[in-house]
C-alpha positions as CSV (number, residue, x, y, z in Angstrom):
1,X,13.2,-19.0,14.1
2,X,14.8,-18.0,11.0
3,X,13.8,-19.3,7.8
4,X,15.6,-19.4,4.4
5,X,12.9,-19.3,1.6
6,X,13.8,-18.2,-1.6
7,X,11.4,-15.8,-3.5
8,X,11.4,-14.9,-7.4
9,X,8.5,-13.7,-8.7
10,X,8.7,-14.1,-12.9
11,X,6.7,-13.1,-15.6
12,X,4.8,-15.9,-17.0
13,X,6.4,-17.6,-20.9
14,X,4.8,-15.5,-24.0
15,X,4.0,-12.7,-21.4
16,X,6.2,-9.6,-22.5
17,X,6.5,-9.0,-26.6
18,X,9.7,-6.8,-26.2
19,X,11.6,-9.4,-24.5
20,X,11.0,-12.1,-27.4
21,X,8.2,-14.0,-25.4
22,X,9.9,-15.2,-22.8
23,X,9.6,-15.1,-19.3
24,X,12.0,-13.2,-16.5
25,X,12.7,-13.0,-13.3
26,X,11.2,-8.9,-11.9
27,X,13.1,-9.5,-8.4
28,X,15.1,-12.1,-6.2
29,X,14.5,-11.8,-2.2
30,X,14.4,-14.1,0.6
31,X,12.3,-14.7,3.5
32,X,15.2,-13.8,5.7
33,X,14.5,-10.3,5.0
34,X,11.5,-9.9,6.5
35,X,11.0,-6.7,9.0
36,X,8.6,-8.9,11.4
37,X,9.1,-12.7,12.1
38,X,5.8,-14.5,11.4
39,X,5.8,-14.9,15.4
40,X,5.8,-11.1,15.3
41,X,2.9,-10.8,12.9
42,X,1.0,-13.2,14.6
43,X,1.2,-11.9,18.1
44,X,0.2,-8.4,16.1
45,X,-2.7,-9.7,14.8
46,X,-4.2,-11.3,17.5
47,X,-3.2,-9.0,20.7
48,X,-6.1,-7.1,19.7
49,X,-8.7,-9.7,19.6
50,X,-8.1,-10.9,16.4
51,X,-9.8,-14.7,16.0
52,X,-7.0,-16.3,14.0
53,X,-7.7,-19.8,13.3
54,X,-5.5,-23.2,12.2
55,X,-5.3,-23.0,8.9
56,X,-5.7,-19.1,7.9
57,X,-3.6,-17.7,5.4
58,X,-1.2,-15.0,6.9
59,X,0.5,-12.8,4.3
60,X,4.0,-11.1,5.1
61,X,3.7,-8.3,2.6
62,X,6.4,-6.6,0.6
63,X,10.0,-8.7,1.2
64,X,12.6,-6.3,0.1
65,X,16.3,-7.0,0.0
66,X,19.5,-4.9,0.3
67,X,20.4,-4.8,-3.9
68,X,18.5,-3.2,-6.8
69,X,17.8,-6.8,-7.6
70,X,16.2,-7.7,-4.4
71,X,13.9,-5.1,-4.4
72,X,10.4,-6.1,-4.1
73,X,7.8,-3.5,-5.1
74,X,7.2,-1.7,-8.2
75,X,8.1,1.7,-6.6
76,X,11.5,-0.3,-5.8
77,X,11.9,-1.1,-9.4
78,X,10.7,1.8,-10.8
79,X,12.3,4.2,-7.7
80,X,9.6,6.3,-7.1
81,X,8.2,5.9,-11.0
82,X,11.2,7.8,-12.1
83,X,12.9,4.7,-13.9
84,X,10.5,2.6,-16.9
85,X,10.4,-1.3,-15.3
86,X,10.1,-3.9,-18.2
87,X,12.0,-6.4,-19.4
88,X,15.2,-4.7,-21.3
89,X,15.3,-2.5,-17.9
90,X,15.0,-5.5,-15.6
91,X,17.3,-7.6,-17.8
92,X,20.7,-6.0,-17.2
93,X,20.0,-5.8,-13.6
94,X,19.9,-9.1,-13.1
95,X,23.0,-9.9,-15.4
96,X,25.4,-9.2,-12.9
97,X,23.6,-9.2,-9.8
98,X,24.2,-11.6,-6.9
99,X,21.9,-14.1,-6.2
């Protein structure tokens, strides 16, 4: 099962001064690029005893993509804390990136 669930996390309106107060977009990924199926994850949980239940919440973790824009940690964005991540970085990225 293979699902196609678009994810792009944003900063919140009035949230970043050196942008102008607005909002933008830190990454673009999709579901698709998960590691594990959520079959996957679920089998590891409970193989060991684990007492899932209807209704739990199951996060999936870090969904990084192939592209600088798809990247989808800090230490991505930042690679390795090397690079400053704010808006005027994050910006140009996503300019000409493909989403």
């Amino acid at each position: 099962m293979l699902f196609q669930v678009a994810i792009q996390p944003a900063a919140a309106e009035g949230a970043a001064a050196e942008d102008g107060g607005h909002g933008f977009v830190v990454c673009s990924s999709n579901f698709r690029h998960l590691y594990w199926t959520i079959k996957q994850q679920l089998v590891h949980h409970t193989v060991t005893g684990c007492n899932v239940r209807a209704g739990d919440l199951m996060g999936s973790g870090t969904i990084s993509g192939d592209a600088v824009d798809r990247f989808g940690s800090m230490l991505e964005l930042s690679w390795k804390g090397t690079r400053e991540v704010g808006t005027k970085q994050l910006l140009p990225l996503f300019t000409h990136a493909r989403l």
